[in-house]
C-alpha positions in Angstrom: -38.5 -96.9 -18.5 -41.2 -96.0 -15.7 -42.6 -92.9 -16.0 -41.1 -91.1 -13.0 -37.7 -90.8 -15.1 -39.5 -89.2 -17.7 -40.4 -86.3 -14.7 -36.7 -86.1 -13.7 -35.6 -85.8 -17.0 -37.5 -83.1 -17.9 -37.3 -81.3 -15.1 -33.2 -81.3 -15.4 -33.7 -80.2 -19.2 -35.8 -77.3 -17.3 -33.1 -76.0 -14.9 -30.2 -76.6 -17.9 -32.4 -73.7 -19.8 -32.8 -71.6 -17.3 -29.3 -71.8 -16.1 -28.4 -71.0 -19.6 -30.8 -67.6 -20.2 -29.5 -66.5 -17.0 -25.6 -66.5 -18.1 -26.6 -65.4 -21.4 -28.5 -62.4 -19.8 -25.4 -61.7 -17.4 -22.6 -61.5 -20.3 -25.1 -59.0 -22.1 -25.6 -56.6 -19.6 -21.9 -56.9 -18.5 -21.3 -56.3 -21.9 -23.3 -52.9 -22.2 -22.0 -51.8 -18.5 -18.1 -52.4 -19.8 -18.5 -51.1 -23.6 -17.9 -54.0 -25.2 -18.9 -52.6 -28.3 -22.4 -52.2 -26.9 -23.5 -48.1 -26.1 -22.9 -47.9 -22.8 -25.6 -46.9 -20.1 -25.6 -43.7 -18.1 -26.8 -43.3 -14.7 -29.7 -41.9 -13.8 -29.1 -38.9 -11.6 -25.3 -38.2 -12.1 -24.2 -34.5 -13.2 -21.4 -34.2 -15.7 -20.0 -30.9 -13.7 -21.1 -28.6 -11.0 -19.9 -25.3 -9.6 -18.2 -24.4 -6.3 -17.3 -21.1 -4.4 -14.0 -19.6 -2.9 -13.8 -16.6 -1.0 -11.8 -14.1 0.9 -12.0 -10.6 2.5 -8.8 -8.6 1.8 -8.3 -6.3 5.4 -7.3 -3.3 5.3 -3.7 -1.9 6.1 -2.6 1.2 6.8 0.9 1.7 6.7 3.6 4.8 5.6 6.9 4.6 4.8 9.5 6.7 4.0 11.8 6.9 1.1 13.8 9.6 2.1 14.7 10.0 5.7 17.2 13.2 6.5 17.0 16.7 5.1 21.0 18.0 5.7 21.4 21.8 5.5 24.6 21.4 5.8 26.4 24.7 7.5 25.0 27.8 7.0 25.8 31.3 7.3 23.1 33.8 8.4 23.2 36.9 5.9 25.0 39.8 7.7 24.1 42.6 5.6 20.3 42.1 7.2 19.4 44.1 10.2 19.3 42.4 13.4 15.5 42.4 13.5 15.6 40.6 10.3 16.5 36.9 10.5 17.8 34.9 7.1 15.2 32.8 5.5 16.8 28.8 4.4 14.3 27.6 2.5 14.9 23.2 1.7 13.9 23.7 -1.8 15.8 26.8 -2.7 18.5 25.1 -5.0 20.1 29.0 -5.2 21.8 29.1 -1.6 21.6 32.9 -1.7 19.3 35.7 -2.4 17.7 38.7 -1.0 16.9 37.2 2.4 19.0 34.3 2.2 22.6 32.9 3.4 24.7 30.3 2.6 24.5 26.9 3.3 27.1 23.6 2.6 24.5 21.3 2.4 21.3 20.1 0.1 23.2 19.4 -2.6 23.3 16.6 -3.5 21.5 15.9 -0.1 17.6 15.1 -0.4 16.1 18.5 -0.4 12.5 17.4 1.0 11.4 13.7 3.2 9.4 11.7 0.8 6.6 9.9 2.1 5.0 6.8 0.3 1.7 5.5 0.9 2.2 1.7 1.3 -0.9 0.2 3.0 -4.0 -0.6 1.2 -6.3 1.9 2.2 -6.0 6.0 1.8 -4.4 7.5 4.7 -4.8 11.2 6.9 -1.2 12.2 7.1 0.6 14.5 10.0 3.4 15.5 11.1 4.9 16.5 14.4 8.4 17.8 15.8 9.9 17.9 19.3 11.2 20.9 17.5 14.8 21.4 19.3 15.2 23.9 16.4 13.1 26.1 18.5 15.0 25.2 22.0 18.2 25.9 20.8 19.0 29.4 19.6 17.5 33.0 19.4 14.1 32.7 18.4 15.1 30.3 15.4 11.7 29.0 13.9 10.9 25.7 11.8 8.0 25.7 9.4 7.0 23.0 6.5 5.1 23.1 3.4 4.5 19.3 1.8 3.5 19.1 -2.5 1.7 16.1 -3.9 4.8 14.3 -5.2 2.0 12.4 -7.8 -0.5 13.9 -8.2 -2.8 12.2 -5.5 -5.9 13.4 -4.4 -6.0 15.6 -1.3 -2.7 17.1 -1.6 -1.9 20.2 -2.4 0.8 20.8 -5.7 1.6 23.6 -7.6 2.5 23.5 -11.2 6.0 24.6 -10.6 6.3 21.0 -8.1 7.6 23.0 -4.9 5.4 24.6 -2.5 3.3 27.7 -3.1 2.4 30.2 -0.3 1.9 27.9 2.3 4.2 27.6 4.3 3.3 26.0 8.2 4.8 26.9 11.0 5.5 24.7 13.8 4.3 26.4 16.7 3.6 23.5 19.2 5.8 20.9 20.4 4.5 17.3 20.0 1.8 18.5 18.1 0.3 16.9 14.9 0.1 19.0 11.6 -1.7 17.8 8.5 0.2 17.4 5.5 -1.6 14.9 3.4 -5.5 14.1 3.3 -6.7 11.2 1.5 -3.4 10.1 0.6 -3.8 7.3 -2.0 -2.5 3.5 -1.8 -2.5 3.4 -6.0 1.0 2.7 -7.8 2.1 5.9 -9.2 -0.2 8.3 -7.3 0.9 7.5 -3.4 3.7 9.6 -2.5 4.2 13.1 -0.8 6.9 15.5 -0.2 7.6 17.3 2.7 9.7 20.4 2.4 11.1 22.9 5.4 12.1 26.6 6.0 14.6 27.9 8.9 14.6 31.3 9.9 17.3 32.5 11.5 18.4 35.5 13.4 22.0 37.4 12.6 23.1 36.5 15.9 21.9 32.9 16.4 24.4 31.5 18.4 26.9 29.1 16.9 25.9 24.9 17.2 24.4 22.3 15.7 20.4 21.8 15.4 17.9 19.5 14.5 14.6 18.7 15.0 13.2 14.9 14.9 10.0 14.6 12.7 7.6 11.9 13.4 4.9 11.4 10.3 1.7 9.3 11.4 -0.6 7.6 8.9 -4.5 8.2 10.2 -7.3 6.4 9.2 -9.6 8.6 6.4 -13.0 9.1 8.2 -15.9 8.4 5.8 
Protein backbone atom coordinates (compact mmCIF):
# COMPACT_ATOMS: atom_id res chain seq x y z
CA UNK A 1 0.00 0.00 0.00
CA UNK A 2 1.86 3.39 -1.00
CA UNK A 3 1.93 5.79 1.45
CA UNK A 4 -0.43 8.42 -0.05
CA UNK A 5 -3.49 5.95 0.97
CA UNK A 6 -2.27 6.05 4.39
CA UNK A 7 -2.87 10.28 4.06
CA UNK A 8 -6.45 9.69 2.68
CA UNK A 9 -7.28 7.36 5.10
CA UNK A 10 -6.53 9.31 7.85
CA UNK A 11 -7.73 12.20 6.82
CA UNK A 12 -11.45 10.56 6.15
CA UNK A 13 -11.04 9.03 9.87
CA UNK A 14 -10.49 12.98 10.66
CA UNK A 15 -13.73 14.41 9.08
CA UNK A 16 -15.88 10.98 10.34
CA UNK A 17 -14.89 12.50 14.02
CA UNK A 18 -15.56 15.67 13.51
CA UNK A 19 -18.72 15.03 11.79
CA UNK A 20 -19.60 13.01 14.75
CA UNK A 21 -18.73 15.77 17.84
CA UNK A 22 -20.65 18.08 15.77
CA UNK A 23 -24.15 15.97 15.84
CA UNK A 24 -23.37 14.96 19.21
CA UNK A 25 -23.00 18.76 20.23
CA UNK A 26 -26.38 19.58 18.25
CA UNK A 27 -28.76 16.84 19.97
CA UNK A 28 -27.31 18.22 23.34
CA UNK A 29 -28.04 21.67 23.04
CA UNK A 30 -31.43 20.87 21.28
CA UNK A 31 -31.91 18.79 24.13
CA UNK A 32 -31.40 21.63 26.85
CA UNK A 33 -33.41 24.32 24.45
CA UNK A 34 -36.59 21.61 24.29
CA UNK A 35 -36.44 20.21 28.08
CA UNK A 36 -35.60 17.01 27.28
CA UNK A 37 -35.02 16.32 30.76
CA UNK A 38 -32.13 18.70 30.65
CA UNK A 39 -32.91 22.44 32.83
CA UNK A 40 -33.80 24.50 30.29
CA UNK A 41 -31.93 27.93 29.46
CA UNK A 42 -33.41 31.36 29.89
CA UNK A 43 -32.81 34.15 27.80
CA UNK A 44 -30.81 36.79 28.58
CA UNK A 45 -32.79 39.99 28.69
CA UNK A 46 -36.52 38.76 28.74
CA UNK A 47 -38.89 40.13 31.56
CA UNK A 48 -41.30 37.75 33.05
CA UNK A 49 -44.11 40.68 33.33
CA UNK A 50 -44.27 44.40 32.95
CA UNK A 51 -46.90 47.09 33.69
CA UNK A 52 -49.03 49.20 31.30
CA UNK A 53 -51.38 52.34 31.71
CA UNK A 54 -55.13 53.05 30.85
CA UNK A 55 -56.75 56.29 31.26
CA UNK A 56 -59.67 58.43 30.95
CA UNK A 57 -61.06 61.91 31.97
CA UNK A 58 -64.76 61.65 32.97
CA UNK A 59 -66.45 65.33 31.58
CA UNK A 60 -68.59 66.98 33.32
CA UNK A 61 -72.48 67.05 32.82
CA UNK A 62 -74.84 69.24 34.02
CA UNK A 63 -78.22 68.18 33.71
CA UNK A 64 -81.84 68.62 35.82
CA UNK A 65 -84.69 66.73 35.67
CA UNK A 66 -87.81 66.72 37.03
CA UNK A 67 -89.67 64.10 38.90
CA UNK A 68 -92.75 65.88 39.36
CA UNK A 69 -93.98 68.12 36.74
CA UNK A 70 -97.61 69.86 37.59
CA UNK A 71 -98.82 71.45 40.83
CA UNK A 72 -102.99 71.25 40.35
CA UNK A 73 -104.91 73.54 42.82
CA UNK A 74 -107.73 72.25 41.68
CA UNK A 75 -110.79 74.99 42.00
CA UNK A 76 -110.77 77.25 44.59
CA UNK A 77 -112.98 79.42 46.35
CA UNK A 78 -111.61 82.85 47.62
CA UNK A 79 -112.77 83.27 51.49
CA UNK A 80 -115.75 85.77 51.49
CA UNK A 81 -115.84 86.54 55.02
CA UNK A 82 -112.34 88.65 54.19
CA UNK A 83 -112.59 92.27 53.37
CA UNK A 84 -112.06 93.26 49.92
CA UNK A 85 -108.64 94.63 50.62
CA UNK A 86 -107.69 91.35 52.00
CA UNK A 87 -107.02 88.62 49.35
CA UNK A 88 -107.15 84.65 50.40
CA UNK A 89 -103.79 83.15 50.90
CA UNK A 90 -103.51 79.20 48.91
CA UNK A 91 -100.57 78.05 50.11
CA UNK A 92 -99.23 74.33 47.87
CA UNK A 93 -98.23 72.78 51.07
CA UNK A 94 -101.17 73.62 53.30
CA UNK A 95 -102.76 70.01 53.37
CA UNK A 96 -105.72 71.90 55.60
CA UNK A 97 -107.61 73.70 52.64
CA UNK A 98 -109.03 76.21 55.10
CA UNK A 99 -108.02 78.51 57.74
CA UNK A 100 -107.90 82.00 58.91
CA UNK A 101 -106.87 83.55 55.56
CA UNK A 102 -107.56 80.65 53.49
CA UNK A 103 -110.38 79.16 51.01
CA UNK A 104 -111.10 76.15 49.51
CA UNK A 105 -109.65 74.39 46.96
CA UNK A 106 -110.57 70.84 44.92
CA UNK A 107 -107.30 70.03 44.22
CA UNK A 108 -103.63 68.89 45.83
CA UNK A 109 -104.89 65.99 47.09
CA UNK A 110 -103.76 63.49 46.03
CA UNK A 111 -102.10 65.94 43.38
CA UNK A 112 -98.24 66.64 43.89
CA UNK A 113 -98.20 69.40 46.30
CA UNK A 114 -94.61 70.85 45.29
CA UNK A 115 -92.37 70.18 41.59
CA UNK A 116 -89.45 68.00 42.57
CA UNK A 117 -86.32 68.70 41.03
CA UNK A 118 -83.48 66.06 40.84
CA UNK A 119 -79.99 66.74 40.29
CA UNK A 120 -78.91 64.22 37.49
CA UNK A 121 -75.63 65.47 35.96
CA UNK A 122 -72.35 64.89 37.46
CA UNK A 123 -71.29 68.03 38.67
CA UNK A 124 -73.21 70.43 41.48
CA UNK A 125 -75.54 72.75 39.93
CA UNK A 126 -76.87 76.81 40.58
CA UNK A 127 -80.58 76.24 40.28
CA UNK A 128 -83.39 79.08 39.20
CA UNK A 129 -86.43 79.38 38.34
CA UNK A 130 -88.54 81.71 36.13
CA UNK A 131 -92.34 82.22 35.22
CA UNK A 132 -94.01 83.96 32.23
CA UNK A 133 -96.28 84.38 35.19
CA UNK A 134 -99.90 84.51 33.43
CA UNK A 135 -101.03 84.19 37.06
CA UNK A 136 -100.28 87.76 37.28
CA UNK A 137 -101.88 88.77 33.68
CA UNK A 138 -105.03 87.28 34.34
CA UNK A 139 -107.07 88.53 37.27
CA UNK A 140 -107.08 91.45 39.90
CA UNK A 141 -103.81 91.85 41.19
CA UNK A 142 -103.46 87.90 41.81
CA UNK A 143 -99.80 87.30 42.82
CA UNK A 144 -97.52 83.99 42.52
CA UNK A 145 -94.69 83.51 45.01
CA UNK A 146 -92.39 80.23 45.71
CA UNK A 147 -90.49 78.95 48.52
CA UNK A 148 -88.21 75.57 47.58
CA UNK A 149 -86.89 73.05 50.90
CA UNK A 150 -83.91 70.75 50.50
CA UNK A 151 -85.82 67.61 49.66
CA UNK A 152 -82.34 65.64 51.10
CA UNK A 153 -80.65 67.35 52.79
CA UNK A 154 -78.08 68.74 50.16
CA UNK A 155 -75.84 71.41 50.70
CA UNK A 156 -76.93 74.93 49.74
CA UNK A 157 -80.44 74.50 50.22
CA UNK A 158 -82.40 75.77 52.61
CA UNK A 159 -84.83 73.10 54.91
CA UNK A 160 -86.57 73.45 57.90
CA UNK A 161 -87.03 70.69 60.43
CA UNK A 162 -90.72 70.61 59.86
CA UNK A 163 -89.73 69.62 55.70
CA UNK A 164 -91.98 72.60 54.28
CA UNK A 165 -90.80 76.04 53.93
CA UNK A 166 -90.11 78.50 56.62
CA UNK A 167 -90.58 82.29 56.29
CA UNK A 168 -89.37 82.61 52.98
CA UNK A 169 -91.57 82.90 50.79
CA UNK A 170 -90.41 84.70 47.06
CA UNK A 171 -92.32 86.49 45.19
CA UNK A 172 -92.38 86.56 41.53
CA UNK A 173 -92.26 90.07 40.64
CA UNK A 174 -90.58 89.99 37.11
CA UNK A 175 -91.69 88.17 34.17
CA UNK A 176 -88.93 85.97 32.52
CA UNK A 177 -86.85 86.54 35.20
CA UNK A 178 -84.56 83.88 36.96
CA UNK A 179 -84.97 83.29 40.77
CA UNK A 180 -82.57 81.14 42.79
CA UNK A 181 -83.90 78.26 44.39
CA UNK A 182 -81.06 75.87 44.83
CA UNK A 183 -77.19 76.70 45.22
CA UNK A 184 -74.71 74.00 45.02
CA UNK A 185 -77.20 71.50 44.38
CA UNK A 186 -75.44 68.03 44.70
CA UNK A 187 -75.12 65.18 41.97
CA UNK A 188 -74.74 62.37 45.05
CA UNK A 189 -77.44 59.42 45.28
CA UNK A 190 -79.62 60.32 48.10
CA UNK A 191 -78.73 64.03 48.61
CA UNK A 192 -79.70 65.60 44.95
CA UNK A 193 -83.18 66.55 45.00
CA UNK A 194 -85.15 69.79 45.72
CA UNK A 195 -88.71 70.83 46.17
CA UNK A 196 -90.27 73.68 44.99
CA UNK A 197 -93.44 74.80 46.64
CA UNK A 198 -95.99 77.93 45.63
CA UNK A 199 -98.45 80.43 47.33
CA UNK A 200 -101.53 82.27 45.35
CA UNK A 201 -102.99 85.15 46.72
CA UNK A 202 -106.08 86.06 45.68
CA UNK A 203 -108.47 88.92 45.87
CA UNK A 204 -112.39 88.33 46.91
CA UNK A 205 -113.34 89.53 43.65
CA UNK A 206 -110.83 87.80 41.26
CA UNK A 207 -112.67 87.31 38.35
CA UNK A 208 -113.90 83.77 37.50
CA UNK A 209 -111.31 81.55 34.87
CA UNK A 210 -108.78 79.39 34.71
CA UNK A 211 -104.90 80.28 35.47
CA UNK A 212 -101.56 79.07 35.26
CA UNK A 213 -98.27 80.01 35.08
CA UNK A 214 -95.46 77.94 33.04
CA UNK A 215 -92.19 77.47 35.22
CA UNK A 216 -89.02 76.90 33.51
CA UNK A 217 -86.11 75.66 36.09
CA UNK A 218 -82.41 76.02 34.63
CA UNK A 219 -79.40 74.20 35.96
CA UNK A 220 -76.26 76.78 36.12
CA UNK A 221 -72.81 75.95 36.35
CA UNK A 222 -71.38 76.48 40.29
CA UNK A 223 -68.73 79.19 40.02
CA UNK A 224 -65.54 78.21 41.99
Amino acid sequence: MMEGDYSNRTLAYLLLVVLFVSVVGTFITLSKISGFGIPSISISGSATSTTGTTQLQVAPTLMISLITTLVDYGTCSPNTSLPINIATVFDSNDTRLGGALEGQCTGLTPNPKNITIENQGNVEANVTVNTNNNILAIGNNMSLFFAFVNATNALGCYKTTAGFPGATWINFTVNNTDYNTCQNLTYSGGFDREWVYFRLYAPRDSSPGARSAILTFTAHNVQV
